[in-house]
C-alpha positions as CSV (number, residue, x, y, z in Angstrom):
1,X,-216.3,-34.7,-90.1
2,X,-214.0,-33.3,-87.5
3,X,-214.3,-29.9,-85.3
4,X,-213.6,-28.6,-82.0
5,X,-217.0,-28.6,-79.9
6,X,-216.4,-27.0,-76.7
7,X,-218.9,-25.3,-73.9
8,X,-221.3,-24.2,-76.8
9,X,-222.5,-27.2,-78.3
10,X,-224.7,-27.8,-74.9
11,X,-226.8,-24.9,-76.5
12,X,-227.7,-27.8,-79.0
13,X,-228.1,-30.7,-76.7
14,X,-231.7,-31.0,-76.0
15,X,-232.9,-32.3,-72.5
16,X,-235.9,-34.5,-73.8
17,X,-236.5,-36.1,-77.3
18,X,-240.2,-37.4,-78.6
19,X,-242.4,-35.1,-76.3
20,X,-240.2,-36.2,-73.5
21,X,-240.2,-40.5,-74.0
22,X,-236.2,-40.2,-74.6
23,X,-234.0,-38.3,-72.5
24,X,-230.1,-38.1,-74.0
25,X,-227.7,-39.2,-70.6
26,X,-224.6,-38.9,-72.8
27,X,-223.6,-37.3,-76.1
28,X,-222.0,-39.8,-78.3
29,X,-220.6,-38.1,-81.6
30,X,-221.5,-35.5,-84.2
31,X,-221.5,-37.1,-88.0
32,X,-222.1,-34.9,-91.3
33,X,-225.4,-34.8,-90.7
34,X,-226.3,-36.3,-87.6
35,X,-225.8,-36.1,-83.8
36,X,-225.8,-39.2,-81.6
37,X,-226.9,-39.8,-78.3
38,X,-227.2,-42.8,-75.9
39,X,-230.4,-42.2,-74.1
40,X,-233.3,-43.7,-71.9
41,X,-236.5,-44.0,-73.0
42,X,-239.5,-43.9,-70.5
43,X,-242.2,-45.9,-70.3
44,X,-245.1,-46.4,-68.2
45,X,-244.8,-48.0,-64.2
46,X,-241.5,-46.8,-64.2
47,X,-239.6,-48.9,-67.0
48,X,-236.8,-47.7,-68.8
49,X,-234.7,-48.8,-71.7
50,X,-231.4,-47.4,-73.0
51,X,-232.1,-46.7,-77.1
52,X,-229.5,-44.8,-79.6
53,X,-230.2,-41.7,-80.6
54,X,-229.4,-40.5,-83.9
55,X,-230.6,-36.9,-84.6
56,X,-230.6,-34.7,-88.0
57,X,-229.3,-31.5,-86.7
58,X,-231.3,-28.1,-88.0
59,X,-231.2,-27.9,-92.1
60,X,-233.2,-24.8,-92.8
61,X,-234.1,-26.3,-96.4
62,X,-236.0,-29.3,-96.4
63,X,-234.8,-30.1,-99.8
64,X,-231.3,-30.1,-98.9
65,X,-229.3,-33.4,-99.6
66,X,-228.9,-33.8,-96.4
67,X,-232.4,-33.9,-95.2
68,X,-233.2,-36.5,-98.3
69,X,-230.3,-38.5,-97.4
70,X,-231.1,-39.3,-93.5
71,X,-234.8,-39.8,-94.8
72,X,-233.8,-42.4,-97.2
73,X,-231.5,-43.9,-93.9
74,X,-234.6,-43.7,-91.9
75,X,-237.2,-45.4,-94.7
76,X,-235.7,-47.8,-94.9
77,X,-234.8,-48.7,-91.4
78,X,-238.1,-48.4,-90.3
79,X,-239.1,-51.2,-92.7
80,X,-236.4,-53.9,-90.9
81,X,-236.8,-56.2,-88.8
82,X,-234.6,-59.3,-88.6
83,X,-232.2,-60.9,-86.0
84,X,-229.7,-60.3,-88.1
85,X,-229.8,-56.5,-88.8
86,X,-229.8,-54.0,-86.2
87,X,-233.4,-53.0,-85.0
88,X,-234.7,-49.5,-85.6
89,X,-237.6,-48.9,-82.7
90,X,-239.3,-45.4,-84.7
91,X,-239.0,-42.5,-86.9
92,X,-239.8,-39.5,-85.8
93,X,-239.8,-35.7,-85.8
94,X,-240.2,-32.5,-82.6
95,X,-240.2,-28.9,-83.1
96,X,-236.0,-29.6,-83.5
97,X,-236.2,-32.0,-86.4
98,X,-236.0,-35.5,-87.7
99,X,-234.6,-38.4,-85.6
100,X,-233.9,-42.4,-85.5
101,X,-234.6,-44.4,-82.0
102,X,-232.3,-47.7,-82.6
103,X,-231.8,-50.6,-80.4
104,X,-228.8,-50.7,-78.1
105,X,-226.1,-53.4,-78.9
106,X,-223.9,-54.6,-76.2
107,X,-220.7,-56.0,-77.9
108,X,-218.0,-54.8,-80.4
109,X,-217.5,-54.4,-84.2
110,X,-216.2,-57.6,-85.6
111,X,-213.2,-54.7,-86.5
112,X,-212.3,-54.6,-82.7
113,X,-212.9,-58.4,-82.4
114,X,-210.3,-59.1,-85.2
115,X,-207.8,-56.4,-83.8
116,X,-208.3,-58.3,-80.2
117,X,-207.7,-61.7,-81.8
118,X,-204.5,-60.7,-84.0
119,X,-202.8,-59.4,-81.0
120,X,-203.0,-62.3,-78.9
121,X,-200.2,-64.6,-79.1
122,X,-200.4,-68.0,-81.3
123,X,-201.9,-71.1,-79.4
124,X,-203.7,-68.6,-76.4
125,X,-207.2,-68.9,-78.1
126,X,-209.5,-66.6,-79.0
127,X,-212.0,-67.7,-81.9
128,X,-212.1,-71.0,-83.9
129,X,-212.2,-70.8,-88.2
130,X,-215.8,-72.1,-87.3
131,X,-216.6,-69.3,-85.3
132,X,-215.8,-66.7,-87.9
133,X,-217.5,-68.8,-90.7
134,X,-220.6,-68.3,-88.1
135,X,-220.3,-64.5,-87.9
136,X,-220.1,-64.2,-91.7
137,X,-223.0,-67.2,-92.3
138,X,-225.6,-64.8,-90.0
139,X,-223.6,-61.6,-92.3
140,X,-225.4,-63.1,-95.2
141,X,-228.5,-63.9,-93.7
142,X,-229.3,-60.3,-92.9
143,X,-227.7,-59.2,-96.4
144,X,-230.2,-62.1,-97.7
145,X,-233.4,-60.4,-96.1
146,X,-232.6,-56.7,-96.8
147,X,-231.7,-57.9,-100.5
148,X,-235.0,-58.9,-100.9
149,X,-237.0,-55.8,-98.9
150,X,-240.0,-54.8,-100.4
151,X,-242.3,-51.3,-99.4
152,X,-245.7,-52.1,-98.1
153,X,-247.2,-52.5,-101.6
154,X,-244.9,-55.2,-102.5
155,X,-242.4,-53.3,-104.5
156,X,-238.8,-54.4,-103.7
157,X,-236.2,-51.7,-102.4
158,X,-233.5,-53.1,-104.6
159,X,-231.3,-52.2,-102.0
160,X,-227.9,-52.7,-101.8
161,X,-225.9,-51.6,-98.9
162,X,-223.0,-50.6,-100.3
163,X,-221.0,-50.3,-97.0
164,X,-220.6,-54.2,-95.9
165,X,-217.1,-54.4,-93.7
166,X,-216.0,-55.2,-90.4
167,X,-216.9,-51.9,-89.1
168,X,-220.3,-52.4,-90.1
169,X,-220.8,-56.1,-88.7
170,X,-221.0,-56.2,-85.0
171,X,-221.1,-59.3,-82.9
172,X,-222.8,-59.3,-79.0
173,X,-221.7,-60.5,-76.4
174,X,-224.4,-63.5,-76.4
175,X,-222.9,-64.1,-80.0
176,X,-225.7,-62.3,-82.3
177,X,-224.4,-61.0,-85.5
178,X,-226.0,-57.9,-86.7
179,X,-225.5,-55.8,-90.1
180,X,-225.6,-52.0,-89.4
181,X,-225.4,-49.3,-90.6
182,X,-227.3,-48.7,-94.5
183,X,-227.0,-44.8,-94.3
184,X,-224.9,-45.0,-97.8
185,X,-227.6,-47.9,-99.1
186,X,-228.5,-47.8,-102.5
187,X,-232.7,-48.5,-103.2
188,X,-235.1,-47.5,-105.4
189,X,-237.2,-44.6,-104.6
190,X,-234.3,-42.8,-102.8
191,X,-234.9,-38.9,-102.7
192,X,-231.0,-38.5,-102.9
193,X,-228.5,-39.4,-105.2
194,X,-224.7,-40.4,-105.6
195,X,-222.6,-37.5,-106.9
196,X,-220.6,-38.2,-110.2
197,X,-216.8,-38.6,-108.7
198,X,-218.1,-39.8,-105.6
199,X,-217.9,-43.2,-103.3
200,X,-220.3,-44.7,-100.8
201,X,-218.8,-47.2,-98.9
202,X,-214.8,-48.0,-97.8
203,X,-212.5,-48.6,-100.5
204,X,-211.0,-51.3,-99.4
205,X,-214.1,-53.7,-99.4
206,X,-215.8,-52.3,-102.4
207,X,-216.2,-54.6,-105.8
208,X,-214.8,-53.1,-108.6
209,X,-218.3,-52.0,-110.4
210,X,-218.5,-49.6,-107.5
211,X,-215.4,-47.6,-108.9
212,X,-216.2,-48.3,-112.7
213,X,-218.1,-45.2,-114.0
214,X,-221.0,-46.2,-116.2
215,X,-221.5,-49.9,-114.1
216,X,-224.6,-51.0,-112.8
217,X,-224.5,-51.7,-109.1
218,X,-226.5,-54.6,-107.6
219,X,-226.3,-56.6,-104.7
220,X,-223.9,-58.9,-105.5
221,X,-221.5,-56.1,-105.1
222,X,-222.2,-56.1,-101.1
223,X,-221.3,-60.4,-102.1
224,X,-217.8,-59.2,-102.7
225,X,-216.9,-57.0,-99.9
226,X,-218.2,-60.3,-97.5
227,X,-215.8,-62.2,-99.9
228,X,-212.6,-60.1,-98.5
229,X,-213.8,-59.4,-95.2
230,X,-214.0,-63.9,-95.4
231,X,-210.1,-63.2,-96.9
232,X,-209.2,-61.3,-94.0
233,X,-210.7,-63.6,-91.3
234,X,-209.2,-66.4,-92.9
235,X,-205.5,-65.0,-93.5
236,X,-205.4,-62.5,-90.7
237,X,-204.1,-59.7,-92.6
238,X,-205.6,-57.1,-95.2
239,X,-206.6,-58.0,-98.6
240,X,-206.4,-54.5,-100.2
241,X,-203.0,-51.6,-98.8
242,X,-201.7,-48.9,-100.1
243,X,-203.4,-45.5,-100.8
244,X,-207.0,-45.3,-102.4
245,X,-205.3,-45.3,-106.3
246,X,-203.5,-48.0,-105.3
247,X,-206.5,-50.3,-103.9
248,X,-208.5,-49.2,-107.0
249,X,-205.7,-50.4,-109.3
250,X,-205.7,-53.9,-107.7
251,X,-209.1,-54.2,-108.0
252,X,-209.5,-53.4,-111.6
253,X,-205.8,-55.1,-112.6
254,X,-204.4,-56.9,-110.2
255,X,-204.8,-60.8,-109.1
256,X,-206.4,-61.7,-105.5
257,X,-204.6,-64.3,-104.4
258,X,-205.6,-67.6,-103.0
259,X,-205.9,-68.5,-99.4
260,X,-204.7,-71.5,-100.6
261,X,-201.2,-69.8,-101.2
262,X,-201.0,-68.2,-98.1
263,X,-202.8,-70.6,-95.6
264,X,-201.4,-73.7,-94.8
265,X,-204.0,-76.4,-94.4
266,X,-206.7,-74.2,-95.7
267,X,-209.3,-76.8,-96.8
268,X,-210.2,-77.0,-100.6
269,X,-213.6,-76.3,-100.5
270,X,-213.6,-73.1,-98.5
271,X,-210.9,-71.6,-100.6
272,X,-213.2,-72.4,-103.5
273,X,-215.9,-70.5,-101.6
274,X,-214.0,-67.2,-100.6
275,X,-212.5,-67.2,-104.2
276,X,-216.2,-67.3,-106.0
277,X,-217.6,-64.3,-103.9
278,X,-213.9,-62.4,-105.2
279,X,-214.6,-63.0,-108.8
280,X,-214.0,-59.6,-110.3
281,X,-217.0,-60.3,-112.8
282,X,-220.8,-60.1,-111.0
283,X,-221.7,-62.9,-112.8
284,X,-219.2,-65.6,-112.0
285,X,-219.6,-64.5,-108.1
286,X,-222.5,-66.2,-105.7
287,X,-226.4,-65.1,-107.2
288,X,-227.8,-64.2,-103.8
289,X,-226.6,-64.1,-99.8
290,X,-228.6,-67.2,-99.6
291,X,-226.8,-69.2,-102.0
292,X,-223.2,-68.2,-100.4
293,X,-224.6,-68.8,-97.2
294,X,-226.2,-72.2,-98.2
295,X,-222.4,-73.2,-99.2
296,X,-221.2,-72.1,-96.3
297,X,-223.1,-73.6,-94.1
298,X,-223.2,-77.2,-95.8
299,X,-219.1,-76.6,-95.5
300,X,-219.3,-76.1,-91.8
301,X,-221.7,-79.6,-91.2
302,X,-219.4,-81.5,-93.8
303,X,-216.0,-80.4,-91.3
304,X,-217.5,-80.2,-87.7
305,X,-216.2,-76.8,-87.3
306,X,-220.0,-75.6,-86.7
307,X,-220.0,-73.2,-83.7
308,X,-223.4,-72.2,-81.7
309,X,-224.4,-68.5,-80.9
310,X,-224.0,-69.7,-77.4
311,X,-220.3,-70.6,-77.9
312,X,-219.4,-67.6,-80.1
313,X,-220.9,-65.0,-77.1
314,X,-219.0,-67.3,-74.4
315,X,-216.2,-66.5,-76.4
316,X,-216.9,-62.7,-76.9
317,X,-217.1,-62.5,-72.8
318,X,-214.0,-64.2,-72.4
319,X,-212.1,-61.9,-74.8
320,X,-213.9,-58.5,-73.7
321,X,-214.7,-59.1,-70.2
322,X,-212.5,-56.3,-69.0
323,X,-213.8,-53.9,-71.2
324,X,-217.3,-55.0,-71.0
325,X,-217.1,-54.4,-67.3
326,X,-215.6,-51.2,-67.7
327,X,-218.0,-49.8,-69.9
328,X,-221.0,-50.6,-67.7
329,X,-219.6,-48.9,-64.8
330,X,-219.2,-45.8,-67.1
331,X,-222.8,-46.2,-67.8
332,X,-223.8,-46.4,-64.4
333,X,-221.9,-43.3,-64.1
334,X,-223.6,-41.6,-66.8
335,X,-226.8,-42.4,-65.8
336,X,-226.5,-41.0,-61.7
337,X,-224.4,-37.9,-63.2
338,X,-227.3,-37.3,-65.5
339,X,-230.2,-38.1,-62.6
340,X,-228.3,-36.0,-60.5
341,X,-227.4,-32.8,-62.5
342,X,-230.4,-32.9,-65.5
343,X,-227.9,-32.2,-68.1
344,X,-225.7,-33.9,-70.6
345,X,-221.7,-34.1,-70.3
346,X,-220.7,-32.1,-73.1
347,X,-218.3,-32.9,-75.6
348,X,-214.9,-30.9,-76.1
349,X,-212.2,-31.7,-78.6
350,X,-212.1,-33.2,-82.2
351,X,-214.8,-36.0,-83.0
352,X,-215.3,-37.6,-85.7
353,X,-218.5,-39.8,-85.8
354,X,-218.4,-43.2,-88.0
355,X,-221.2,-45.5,-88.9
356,X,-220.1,-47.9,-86.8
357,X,-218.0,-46.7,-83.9
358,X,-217.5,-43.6,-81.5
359,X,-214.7,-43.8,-79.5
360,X,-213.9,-42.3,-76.0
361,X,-211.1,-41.5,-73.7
362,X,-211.5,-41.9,-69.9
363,X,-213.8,-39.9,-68.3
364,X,-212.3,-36.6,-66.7
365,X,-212.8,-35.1,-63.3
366,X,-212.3,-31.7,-64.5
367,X,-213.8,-29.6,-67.1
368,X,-212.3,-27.0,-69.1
369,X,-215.8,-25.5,-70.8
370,X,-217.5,-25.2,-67.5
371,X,-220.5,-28.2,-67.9
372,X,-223.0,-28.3,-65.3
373,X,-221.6,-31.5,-64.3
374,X,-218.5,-30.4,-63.4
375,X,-216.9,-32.9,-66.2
376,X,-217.0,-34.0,-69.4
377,X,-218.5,-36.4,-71.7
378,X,-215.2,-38.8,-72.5
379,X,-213.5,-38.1,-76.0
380,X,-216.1,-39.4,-78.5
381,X,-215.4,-40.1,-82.1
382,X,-213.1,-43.4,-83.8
383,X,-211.3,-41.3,-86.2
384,X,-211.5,-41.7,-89.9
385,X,-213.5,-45.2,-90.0
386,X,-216.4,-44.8,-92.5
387,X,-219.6,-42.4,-91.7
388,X,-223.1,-43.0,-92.0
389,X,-224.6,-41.0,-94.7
390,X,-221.9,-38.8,-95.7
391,X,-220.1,-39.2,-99.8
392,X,-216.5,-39.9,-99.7
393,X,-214.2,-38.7,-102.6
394,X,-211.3,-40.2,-103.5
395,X,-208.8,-38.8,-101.4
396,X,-205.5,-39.5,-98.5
397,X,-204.2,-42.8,-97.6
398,X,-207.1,-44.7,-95.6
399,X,-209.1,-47.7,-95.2
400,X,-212.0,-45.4,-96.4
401,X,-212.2,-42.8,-98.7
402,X,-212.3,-39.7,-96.5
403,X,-215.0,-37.3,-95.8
404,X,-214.8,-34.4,-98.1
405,X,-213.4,-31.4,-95.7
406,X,-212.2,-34.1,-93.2
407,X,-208.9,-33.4,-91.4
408,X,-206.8,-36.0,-90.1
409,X,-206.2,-36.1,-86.3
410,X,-202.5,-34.6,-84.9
411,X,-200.2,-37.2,-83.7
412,X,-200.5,-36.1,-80.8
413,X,-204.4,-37.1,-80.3
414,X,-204.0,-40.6,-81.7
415,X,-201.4,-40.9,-79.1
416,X,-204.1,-39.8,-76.7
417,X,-206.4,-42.5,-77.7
418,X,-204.3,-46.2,-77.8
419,X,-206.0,-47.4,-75.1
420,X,-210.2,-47.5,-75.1
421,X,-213.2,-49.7,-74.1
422,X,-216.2,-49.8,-76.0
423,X,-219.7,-48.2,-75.2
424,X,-221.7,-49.7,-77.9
425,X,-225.2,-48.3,-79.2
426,X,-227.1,-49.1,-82.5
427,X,-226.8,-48.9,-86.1
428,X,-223.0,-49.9,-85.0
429,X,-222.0,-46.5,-81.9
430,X,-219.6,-47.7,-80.0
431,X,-218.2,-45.2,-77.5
432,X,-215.0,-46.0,-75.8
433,X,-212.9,-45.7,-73.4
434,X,-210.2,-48.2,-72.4
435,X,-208.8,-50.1,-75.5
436,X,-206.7,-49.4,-78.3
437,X,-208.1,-47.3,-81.1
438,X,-207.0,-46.8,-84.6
439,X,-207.0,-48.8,-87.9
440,X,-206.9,-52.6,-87.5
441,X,-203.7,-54.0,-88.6
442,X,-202.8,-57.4,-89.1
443,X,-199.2,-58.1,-89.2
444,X,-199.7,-61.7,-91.6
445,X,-197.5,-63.7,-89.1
446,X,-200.7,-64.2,-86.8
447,X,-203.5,-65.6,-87.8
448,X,-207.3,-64.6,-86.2
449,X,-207.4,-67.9,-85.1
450,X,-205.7,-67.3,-82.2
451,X,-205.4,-65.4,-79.4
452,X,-203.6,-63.8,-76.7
453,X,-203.9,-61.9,-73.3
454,X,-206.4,-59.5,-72.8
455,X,-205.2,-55.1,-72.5
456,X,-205.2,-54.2,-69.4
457,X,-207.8,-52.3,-68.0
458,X,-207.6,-48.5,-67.7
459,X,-207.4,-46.2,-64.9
460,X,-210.5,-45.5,-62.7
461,X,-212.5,-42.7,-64.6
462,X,-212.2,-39.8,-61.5
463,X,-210.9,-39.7,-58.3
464,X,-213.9,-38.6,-57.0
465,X,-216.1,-41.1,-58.2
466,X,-214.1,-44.3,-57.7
467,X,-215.8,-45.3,-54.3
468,X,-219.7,-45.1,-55.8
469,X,-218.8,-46.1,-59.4
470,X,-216.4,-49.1,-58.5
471,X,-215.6,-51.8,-61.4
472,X,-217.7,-55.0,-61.3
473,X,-215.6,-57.7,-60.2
474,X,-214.1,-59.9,-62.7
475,X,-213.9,-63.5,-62.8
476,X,-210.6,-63.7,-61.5
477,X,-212.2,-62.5,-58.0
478,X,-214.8,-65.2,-57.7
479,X,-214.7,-68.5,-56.0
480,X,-212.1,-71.2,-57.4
481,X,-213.1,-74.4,-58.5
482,X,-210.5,-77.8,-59.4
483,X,-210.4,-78.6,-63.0
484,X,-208.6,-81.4,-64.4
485,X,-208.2,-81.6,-68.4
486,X,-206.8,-83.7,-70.5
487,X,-206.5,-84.4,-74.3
488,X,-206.1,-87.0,-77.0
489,X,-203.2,-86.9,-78.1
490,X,-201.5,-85.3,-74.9
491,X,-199.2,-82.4,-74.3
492,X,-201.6,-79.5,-75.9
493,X,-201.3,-76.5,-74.6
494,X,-204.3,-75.3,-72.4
495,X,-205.4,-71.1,-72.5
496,X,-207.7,-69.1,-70.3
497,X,-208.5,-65.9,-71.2
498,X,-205.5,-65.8,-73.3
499,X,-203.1,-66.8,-70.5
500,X,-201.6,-70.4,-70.7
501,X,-202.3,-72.5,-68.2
502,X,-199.9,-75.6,-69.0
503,X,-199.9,-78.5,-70.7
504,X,-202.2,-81.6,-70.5
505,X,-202.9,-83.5,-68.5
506,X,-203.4,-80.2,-66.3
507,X,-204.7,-79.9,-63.0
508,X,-205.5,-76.1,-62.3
509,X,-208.5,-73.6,-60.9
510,X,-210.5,-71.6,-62.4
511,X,-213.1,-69.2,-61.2
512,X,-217.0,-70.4,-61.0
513,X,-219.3,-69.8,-63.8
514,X,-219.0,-70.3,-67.1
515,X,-215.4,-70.3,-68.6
516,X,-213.9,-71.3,-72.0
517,X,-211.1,-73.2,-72.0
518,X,-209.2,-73.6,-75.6
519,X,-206.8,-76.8,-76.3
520,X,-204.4,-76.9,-79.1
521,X,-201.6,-78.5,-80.6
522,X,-199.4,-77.4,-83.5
523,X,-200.8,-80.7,-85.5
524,X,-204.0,-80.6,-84.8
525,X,-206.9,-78.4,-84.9
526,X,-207.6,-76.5,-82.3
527,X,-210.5,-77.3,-79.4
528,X,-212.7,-75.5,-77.0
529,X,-213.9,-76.4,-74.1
530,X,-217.1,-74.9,-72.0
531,X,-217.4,-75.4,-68.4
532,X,-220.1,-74.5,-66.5
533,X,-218.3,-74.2,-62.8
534,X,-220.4,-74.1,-59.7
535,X,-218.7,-73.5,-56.3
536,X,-217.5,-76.9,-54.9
537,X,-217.9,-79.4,-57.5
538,X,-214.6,-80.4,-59.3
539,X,-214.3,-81.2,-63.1
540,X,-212.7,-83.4,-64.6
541,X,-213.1,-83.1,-68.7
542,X,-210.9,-84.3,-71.7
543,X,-211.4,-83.5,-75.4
544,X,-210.1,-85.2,-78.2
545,X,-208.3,-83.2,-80.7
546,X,-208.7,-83.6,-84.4
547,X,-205.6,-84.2,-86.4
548,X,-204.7,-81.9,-89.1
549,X,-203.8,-84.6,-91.6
């Protein structure tokens, strides 16, 4: 839902949350239903911990489908708990209503990792097929445990979560995958229930039962939508264009069409793999999570192209480090501005608040509404990219069915927000403020196993506070150490950060700590190297690359 939220809305904002354990230090978004706030929750000798806020603003009926539908959200996150989903810390209620405490996740949606890696230029890195065969293996290990939820007395949820893309699969920066995001989950026992002529979920990654009136629903459904966010990792463009009649024509009529037609070199058996979970019949798709994941994982040990957690967050640092940075000196910020001033920034301007990201322009020195703090939260909201709890009909041109009442954002605003970082809390909140917002758009001539140089990073926040709120130092200010690579066969082309370095054999520096180096060659599969670079000691590594043929 959009709106214009200007000095007023700090008449909402409360100062404490809990009987005072969580106190909001920035505002992140305003859903349907539901405020969000990134806040710090106290605890005894003095230790803190920075928790997402999600907060059902006043209904006066407690009947209202609303209330029923952010109390199904919160039963059922309560009852998680698994690496691989986000973490929900307690359900609660004050004299101002209901609200979630969720776990803070510092990272991006895969959506932003997949937008980073299709700009980057072919051979400059970025993340392996292995690596993205990782992120969705761990997607279907969470799918697998909340498939099989049961209540306390043994009673399974049924659920299905009905929402399963990359804006709703978010990978750290120490290379966790986490599922978020079930406020549109279908379970048993719900209080609230899905309008005739309505959607839960995004279009463009539903199964066809989910638009066929009259068609049971179950969780091989949330099966599918991994099956085409597996197409578009593997191809590195969309699966499903066009507007909402004419995704839900191609998925009742038309043919998906093999990797193996678009991808040169795709192997055999992971075509086969992606083109079971697409099967437009439930039955002739994967049973369970498990048994897709099984597959997939036996693939990855038969090829080699296994990746560790360890290797996919190295990666993740390499890729964000600029932004990461970024966004924890805007923390820092929030946090001192908060100390200082006991209020929140406020928000002012449109927002639109998704179940997985909220997205932020730089922060302001001045304030047009008059906050307390003499600025303003930055721009929160990543428009028009799915919402936590809230029904979508079929309506405009959009990755997602739009929000019923939802106005799209002038040109002039999406102009405003090309260039964001990301701030990001649980259940998927991202706020941003430094990279490029907006759909993600693969052009089909690059594929998302590659990579290229990193956006630069945005102007300092205020004038005012540049000297106390300075950027981290990046790698690129540290210490140098000599590295000397080399490959079999020679002459592959070696990237750092998304910047080539040369060709092998290369002698070059790089900063000290730990850095990952890709090597690659047109006939041959790509490789990644991991140094661990301590000030003084010189490496010498080479890496043998494995033919294509």
């Amino acid at each position: 839902m959009t709106g214009d939220y200007g000095a007023s809305i700090l008449r909402d904002t409360p100062t404490q949350l809990g009987v005072g354990r969580y106190r909001p230090i920035a505002k992140l978004g305003r859903g349907g239903m539901a405020d969000v706030f990134l806040a710090m929750a106290h605890g005894p000798a003095s230790v803190n911990k920075l928790v997402v806020v999600k907060r059902l603003r006043n209904v006066a009926d407690e009947e209202d489908r609303r209330v029923l539908m952010f109390m199904d959200e919160a039963k059922l996150a309560a009852r998680m708990s698994h690496p691989n989903v986000v973490q929900t810390y307690e359900v609660g209620g004050d004299q101002d209503g209901y609200f979630i405490i969720m776990e803070y996740l510092e990272g991006q949606p895969l959506k932003r990792v997949m937008k980073a890696v299709s700009e980057r230029e072919p051979g400059t890195g970025g993340l392996s097929r292995g690596a993205w065969l990782r992120i969705i293996a761990e997607v279907l290990r969470g799918l697998q445990y909340a498939h099989d939820l049961c209540d306390y007395d043994g009673r399974p949820f049924g659920l299905v979560h009905r929402d399963v893309s990359p804006h709703n699969i978010f990978v750290t920066y120490d290379g966790a995958v986490k599922l978020v995001d079930f406020g549109v989950a279908k379970a048993s026992g719900n209080s609230s229930h899905t309008e005739t002529g309505t959607f839960k979920g995004k279009i463009t990654y539903m199964a066809p039962e989910q638009i066929t009136s009259g068609k049971t629903v179950d969780r091989r459904a949330d099966l599918f939508a991994v099956g085409v966010v597996l197409w578009e990792l593997l191809a590195g463009r969309r699966l499903f264009e066009g507007d909402q009649i004419s995704v839900m024509h191609q998925l009742l009529m038309g043919k998906i069409p093999r990797l193996s037609t678009l991808v040169t070199g795709i192997p055999i058996a992971l075509d086969q793999i992606v083109a079971k979970a697409l099967e437009r019949e439930p039955s002739r798709r994967f049973g369970t999570a498990q048994e897709m994941c099984d597959v997939l994982e036996s693939y990855l040990q038969w090829s080699g192209e296994d990746v560790r957690s360890e290797h996919l967050g190295a990666c993740m640092q390499a890729i964000f480090a600029e932004s990461r940075a970024n966004i924890r000196q805007q923390i820092r910020a929030q946090i001192h501005r908060v100390n200082s001033a006991g209020s929140l920034f406020e928000v002012s301007g449109p927002v639109t608040m998704s179940g997985i990201g909220i997205a932020a322009a730089p922060l302001s020195s001045s304030s047009g509404s008059g906050s307390a703090l003499g600025g303003r939260l930055p721009y929160l909201g990543e428009p028009n990219q799915g919402h936590s709890g809230v029904e979508r009909r079929v309506a405009p041109p959009s990755d997602s069915a739009s929000l019923r009442g939802a106005t799209m954002p002038s040109s002039t605003m999406r102009r405003r927000r090309r260039r964001r970082s990301y701030l990001v809390g649980a259940a998927g909140l991202v706020a941003v403020a430094a990279m490029a917002a907006g759909a993600v758009h693969f052009s089909g001539k690059r594929s998302l196993v590659a990579a290229a140089e990193p956006a630069a990073a945005p102007p300092a926040a205020a004038a005012e506070n540049t000297a106390a709120n300075a950027p981290e130092k990046g790698p690129a200010e540290a210490p140098k150490v000599n590295v000397a690579i080399a490959s079999e066969p020679p002459d592959a082309t070696v990237s750092w950060r998304g910047k080539v370095l040369g060709k092998t054999p290369l002698k070059t520096e790089l900063p000290v700590g730990m850095q990952v180096v890709l090597v690659s060659r047109s006939d041959c599969f790509e490789g990644t190297l991991m140094l661990d670079l301590a000030s003084g000691e010189a490496v010498e590594r080479t890496i043998k690359l494995r033919p294509k043929n």
